[in-house]
TIMI-2910 file (N, C-alpha, C, CB; in pm, 1 decimal, decimal comma, always signed):
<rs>
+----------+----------+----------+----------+----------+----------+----------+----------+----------+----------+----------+----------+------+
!      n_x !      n_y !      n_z !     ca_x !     ca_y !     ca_z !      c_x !      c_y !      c_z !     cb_x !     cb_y !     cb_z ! resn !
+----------+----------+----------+----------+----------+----------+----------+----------+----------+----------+----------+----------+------+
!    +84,1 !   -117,2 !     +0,0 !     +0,0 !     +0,0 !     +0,0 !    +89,1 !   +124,2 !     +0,0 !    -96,0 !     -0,6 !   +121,7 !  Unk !
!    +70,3 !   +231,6 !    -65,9 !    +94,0 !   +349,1 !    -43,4 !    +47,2 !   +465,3 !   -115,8 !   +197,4 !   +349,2 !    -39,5 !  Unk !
!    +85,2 !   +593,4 !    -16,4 !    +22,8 !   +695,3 !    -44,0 !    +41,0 !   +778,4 !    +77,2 !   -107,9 !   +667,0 !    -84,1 !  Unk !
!    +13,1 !   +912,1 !   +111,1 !    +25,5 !  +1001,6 !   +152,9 !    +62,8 !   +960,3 !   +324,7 !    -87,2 !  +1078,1 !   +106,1 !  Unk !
!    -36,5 !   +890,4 !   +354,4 !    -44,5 !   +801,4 !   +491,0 !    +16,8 !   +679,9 !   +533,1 !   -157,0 !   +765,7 !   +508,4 !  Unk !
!    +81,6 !   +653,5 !   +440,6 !   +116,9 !   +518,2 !   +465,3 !   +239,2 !   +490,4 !   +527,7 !   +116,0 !   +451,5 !   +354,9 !  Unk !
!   +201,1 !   +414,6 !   +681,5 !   +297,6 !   +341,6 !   +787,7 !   +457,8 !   +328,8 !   +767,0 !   +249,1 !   +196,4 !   +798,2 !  Unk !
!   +525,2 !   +364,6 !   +799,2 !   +648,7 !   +327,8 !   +760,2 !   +737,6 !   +361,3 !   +629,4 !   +635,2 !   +214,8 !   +765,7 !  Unk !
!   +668,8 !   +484,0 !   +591,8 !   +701,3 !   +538,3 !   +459,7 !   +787,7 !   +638,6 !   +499,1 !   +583,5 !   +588,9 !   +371,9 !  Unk !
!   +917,0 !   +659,2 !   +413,6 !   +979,7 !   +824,4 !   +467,6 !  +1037,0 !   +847,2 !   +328,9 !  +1125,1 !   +837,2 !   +619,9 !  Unk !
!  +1163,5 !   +923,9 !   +326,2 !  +1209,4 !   +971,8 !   +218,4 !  +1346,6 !  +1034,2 !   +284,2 !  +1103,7 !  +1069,1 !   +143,1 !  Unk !
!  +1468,7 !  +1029,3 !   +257,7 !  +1578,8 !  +1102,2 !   +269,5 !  +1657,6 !  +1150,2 !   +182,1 !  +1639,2 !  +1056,2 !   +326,1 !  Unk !
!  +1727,8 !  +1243,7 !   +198,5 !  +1815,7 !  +1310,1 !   +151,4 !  +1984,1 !  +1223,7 !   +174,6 !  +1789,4 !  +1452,6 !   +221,4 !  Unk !
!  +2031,8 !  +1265,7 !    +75,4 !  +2178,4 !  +1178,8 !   +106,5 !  +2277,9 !  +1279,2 !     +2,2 !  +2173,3 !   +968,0 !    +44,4 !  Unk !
!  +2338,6 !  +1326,1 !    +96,7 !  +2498,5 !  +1405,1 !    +20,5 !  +2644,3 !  +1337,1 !    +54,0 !  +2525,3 !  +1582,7 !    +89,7 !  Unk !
!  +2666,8 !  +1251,0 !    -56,6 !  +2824,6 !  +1235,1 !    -39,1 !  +2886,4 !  +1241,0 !   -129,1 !  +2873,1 !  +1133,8 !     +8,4 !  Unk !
!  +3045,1 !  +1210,4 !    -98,8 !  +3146,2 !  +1194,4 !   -196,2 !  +3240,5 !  +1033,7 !   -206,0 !  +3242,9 !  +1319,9 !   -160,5 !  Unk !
!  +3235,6 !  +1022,5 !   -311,4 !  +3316,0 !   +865,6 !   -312,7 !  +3423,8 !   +925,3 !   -352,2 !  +3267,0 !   +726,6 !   -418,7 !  Unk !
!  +3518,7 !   +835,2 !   -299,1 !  +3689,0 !   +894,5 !   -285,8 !  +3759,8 !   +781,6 !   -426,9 !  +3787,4 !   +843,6 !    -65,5 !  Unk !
!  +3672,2 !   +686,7 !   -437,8 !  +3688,7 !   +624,9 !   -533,9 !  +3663,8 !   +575,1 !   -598,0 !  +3716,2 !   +596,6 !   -540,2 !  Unk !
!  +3657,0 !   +720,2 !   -705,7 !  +3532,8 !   +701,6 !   -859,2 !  +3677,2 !   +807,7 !   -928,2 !  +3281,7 !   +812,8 !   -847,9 !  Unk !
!  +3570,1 !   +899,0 !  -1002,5 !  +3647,1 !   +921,8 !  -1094,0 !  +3654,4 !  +1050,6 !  -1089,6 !  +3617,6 !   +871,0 !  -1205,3 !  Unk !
!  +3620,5 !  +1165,2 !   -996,5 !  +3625,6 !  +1301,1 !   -977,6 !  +3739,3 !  +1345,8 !   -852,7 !  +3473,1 !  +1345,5 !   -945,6 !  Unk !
!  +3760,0 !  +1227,6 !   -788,6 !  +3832,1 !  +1294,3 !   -652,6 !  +3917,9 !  +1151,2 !   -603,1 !  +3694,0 !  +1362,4 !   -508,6 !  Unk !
!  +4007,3 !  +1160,1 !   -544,6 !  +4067,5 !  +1122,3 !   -536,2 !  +4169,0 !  +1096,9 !   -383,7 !  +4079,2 !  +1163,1 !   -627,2 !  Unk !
!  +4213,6 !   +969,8 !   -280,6 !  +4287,4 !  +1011,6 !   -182,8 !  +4381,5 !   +916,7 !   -161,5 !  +4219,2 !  +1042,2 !    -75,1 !  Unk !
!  +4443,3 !   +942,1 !    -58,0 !  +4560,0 !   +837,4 !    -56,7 !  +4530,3 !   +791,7 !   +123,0 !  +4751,6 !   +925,0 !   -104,0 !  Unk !
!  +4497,3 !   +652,7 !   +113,3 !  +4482,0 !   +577,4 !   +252,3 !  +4641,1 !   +534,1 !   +322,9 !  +4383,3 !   +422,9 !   +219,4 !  Unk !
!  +4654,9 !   +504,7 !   +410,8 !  +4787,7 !   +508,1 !   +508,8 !  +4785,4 !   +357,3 !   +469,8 !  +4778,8 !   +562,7 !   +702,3 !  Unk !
!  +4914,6 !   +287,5 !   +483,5 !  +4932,4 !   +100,8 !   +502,4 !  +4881,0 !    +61,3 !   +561,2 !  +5030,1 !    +27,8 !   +541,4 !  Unk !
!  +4852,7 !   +136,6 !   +717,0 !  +4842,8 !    +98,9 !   +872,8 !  +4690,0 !    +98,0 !   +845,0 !  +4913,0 !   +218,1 !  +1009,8 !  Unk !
!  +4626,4 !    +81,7 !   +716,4 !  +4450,8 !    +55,4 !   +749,6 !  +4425,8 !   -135,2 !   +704,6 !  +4320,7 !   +194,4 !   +601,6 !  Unk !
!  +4521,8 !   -153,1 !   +676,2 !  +4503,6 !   -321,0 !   +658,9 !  +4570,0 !   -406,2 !   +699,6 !  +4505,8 !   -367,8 !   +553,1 !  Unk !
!  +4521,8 !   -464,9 !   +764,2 !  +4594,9 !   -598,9 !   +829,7 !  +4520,9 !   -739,9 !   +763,1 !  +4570,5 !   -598,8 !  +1020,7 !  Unk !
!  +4673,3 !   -824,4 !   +792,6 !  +4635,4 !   -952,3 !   +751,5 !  +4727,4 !  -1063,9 !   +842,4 !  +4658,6 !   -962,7 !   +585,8 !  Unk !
!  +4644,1 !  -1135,7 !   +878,7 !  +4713,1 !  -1212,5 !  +1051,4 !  +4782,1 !  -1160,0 !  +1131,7 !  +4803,7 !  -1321,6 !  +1054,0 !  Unk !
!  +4718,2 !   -997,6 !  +1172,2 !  +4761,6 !   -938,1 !  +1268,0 !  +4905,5 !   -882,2 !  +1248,6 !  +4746,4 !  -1019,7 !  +1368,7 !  Unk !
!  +4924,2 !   -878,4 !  +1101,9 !  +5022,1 !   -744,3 !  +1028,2 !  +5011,2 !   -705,3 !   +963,7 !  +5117,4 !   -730,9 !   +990,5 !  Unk !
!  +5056,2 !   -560,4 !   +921,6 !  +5021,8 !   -451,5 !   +844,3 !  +5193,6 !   -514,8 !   +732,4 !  +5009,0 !   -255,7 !   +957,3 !  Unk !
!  +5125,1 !   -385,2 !   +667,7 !  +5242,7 !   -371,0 !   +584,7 !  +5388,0 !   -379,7 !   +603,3 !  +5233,5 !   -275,2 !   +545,5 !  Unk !
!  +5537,7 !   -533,7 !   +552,1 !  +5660,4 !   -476,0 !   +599,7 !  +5682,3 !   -536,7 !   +753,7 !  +5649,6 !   -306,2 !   +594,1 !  Unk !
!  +5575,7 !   -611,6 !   +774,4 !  +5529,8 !   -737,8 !   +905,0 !  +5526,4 !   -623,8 !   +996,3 !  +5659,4 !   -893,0 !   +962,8 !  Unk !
!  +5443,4 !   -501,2 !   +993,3 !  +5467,3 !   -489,1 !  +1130,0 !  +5317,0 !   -496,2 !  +1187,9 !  +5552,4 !   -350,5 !  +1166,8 !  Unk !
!  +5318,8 !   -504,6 !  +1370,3 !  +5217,1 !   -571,0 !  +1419,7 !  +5108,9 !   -452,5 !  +1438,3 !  +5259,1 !   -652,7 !  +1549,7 !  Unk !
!  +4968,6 !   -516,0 !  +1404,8 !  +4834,6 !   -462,4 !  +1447,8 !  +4862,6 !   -366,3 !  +1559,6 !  +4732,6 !   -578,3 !  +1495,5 !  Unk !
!  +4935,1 !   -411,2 !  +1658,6 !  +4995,0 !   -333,0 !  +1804,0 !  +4999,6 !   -211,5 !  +1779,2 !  +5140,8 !   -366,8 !  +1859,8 !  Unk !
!  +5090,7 !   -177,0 !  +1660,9 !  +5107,7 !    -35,6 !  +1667,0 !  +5011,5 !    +73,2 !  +1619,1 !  +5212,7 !    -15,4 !  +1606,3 !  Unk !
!  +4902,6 !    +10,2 !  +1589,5 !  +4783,7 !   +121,7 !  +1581,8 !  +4723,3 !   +105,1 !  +1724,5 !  +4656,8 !    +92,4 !  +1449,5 !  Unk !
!  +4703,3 !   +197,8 !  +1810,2 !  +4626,9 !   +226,2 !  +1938,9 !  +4490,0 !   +374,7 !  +1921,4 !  +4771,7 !   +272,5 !  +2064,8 !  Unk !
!  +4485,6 !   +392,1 !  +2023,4 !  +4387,2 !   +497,0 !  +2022,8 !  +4437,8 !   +615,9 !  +1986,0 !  +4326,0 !   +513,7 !  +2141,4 !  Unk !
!  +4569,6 !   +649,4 !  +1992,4 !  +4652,8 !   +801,7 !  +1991,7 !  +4685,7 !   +773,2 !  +1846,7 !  +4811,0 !   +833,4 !  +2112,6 !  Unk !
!  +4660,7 !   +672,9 !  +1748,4 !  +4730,3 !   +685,4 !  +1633,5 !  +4794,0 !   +586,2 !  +1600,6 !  +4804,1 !   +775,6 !  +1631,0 !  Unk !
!  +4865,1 !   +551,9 !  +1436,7 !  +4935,1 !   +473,6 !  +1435,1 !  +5073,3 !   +499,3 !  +1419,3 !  +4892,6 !   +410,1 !  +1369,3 !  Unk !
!  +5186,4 !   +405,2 !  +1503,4 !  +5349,4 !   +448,8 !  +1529,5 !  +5402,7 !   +406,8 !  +1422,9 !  +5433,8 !   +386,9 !  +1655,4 !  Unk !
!  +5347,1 !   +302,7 !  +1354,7 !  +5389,5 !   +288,9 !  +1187,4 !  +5337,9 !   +302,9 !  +1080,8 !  +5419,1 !   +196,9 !  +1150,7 !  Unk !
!  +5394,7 !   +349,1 !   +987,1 !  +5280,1 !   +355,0 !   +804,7 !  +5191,1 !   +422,2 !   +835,5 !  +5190,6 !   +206,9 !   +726,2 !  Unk !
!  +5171,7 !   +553,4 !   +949,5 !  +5105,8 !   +662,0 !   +916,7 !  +5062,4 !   +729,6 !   +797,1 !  +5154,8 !   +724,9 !   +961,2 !  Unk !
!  +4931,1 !   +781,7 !   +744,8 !  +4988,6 !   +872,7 !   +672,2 !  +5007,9 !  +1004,5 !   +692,8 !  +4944,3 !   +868,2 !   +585,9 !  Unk !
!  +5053,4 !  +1041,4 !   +771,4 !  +5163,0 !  +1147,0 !   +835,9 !  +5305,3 !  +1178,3 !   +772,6 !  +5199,1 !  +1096,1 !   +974,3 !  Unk !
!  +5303,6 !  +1089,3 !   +719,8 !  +5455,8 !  +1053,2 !   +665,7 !  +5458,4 !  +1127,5 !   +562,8 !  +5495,8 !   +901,9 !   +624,3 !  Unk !
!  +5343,0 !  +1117,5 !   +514,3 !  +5370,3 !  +1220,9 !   +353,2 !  +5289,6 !  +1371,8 !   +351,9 !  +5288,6 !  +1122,1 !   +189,6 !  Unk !
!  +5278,6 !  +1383,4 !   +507,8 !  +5167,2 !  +1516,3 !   +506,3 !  +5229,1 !  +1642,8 !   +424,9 !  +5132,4 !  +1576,8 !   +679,4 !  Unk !
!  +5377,8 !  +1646,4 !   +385,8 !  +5462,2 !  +1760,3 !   +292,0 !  +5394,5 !  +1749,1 !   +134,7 !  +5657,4 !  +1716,6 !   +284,3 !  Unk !
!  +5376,6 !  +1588,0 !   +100,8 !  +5389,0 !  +1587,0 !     +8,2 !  +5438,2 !  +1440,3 !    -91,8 !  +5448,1 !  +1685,0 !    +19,9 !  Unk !
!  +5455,4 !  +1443,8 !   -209,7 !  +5531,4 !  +1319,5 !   -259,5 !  +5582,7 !  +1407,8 !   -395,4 !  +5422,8 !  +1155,7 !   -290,4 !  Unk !
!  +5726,9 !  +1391,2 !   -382,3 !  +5793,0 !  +1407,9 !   -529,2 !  +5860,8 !  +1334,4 !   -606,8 !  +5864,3 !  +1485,2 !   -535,9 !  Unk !
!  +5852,5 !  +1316,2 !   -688,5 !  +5938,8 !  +1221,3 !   -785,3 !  +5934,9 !  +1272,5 !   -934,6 !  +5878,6 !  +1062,5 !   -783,1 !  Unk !
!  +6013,0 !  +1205,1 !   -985,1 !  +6059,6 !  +1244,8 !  -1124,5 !  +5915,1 !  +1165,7 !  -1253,4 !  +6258,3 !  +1157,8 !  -1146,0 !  Unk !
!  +5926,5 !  +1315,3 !  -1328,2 !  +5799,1 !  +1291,4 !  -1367,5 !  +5860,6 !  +1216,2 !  -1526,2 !  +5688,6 !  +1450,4 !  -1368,4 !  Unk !
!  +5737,6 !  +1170,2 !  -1593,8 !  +5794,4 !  +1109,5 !  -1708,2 !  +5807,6 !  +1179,7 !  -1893,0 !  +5707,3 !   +984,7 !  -1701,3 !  Unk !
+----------+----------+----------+----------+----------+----------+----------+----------+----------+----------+----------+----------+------+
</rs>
């Protein structure tokens, strides 16, 4: 059934952005995947805590990335 009244009916609004399509673009840290309790380079799950992660931040590149272009 529906119509003006009808139980359990709503409607929302939704604004986002996908980071990975084809307008925008980002760069995720190593330290977001683990696999048997290591990240990237064996190092351990451990070092992500609540204050952050002590390895494969991406902090590391907050300047930037340069390299030789082609």
């Amino acid at each position: 059934m529906t119509g003006k009244n009808s139980p359990g009916q709503f409607s929302l609004d939704h604004y986002g952005v996908s980071y990975h399509g084809y307008a925008h673009t980002h760069m995720d840290a190593l330290c977001h995947m683990f696999y048997k309790g290591k990240m990237f380079n064996g190092y351990s799950q451990e070092e992500v805590t609540e204050s952050g992660a002590q390895k494969l931040a991406i902090l590391n590149v907050k300047n930037g990335i340069l390299s030789r272009g082609c």
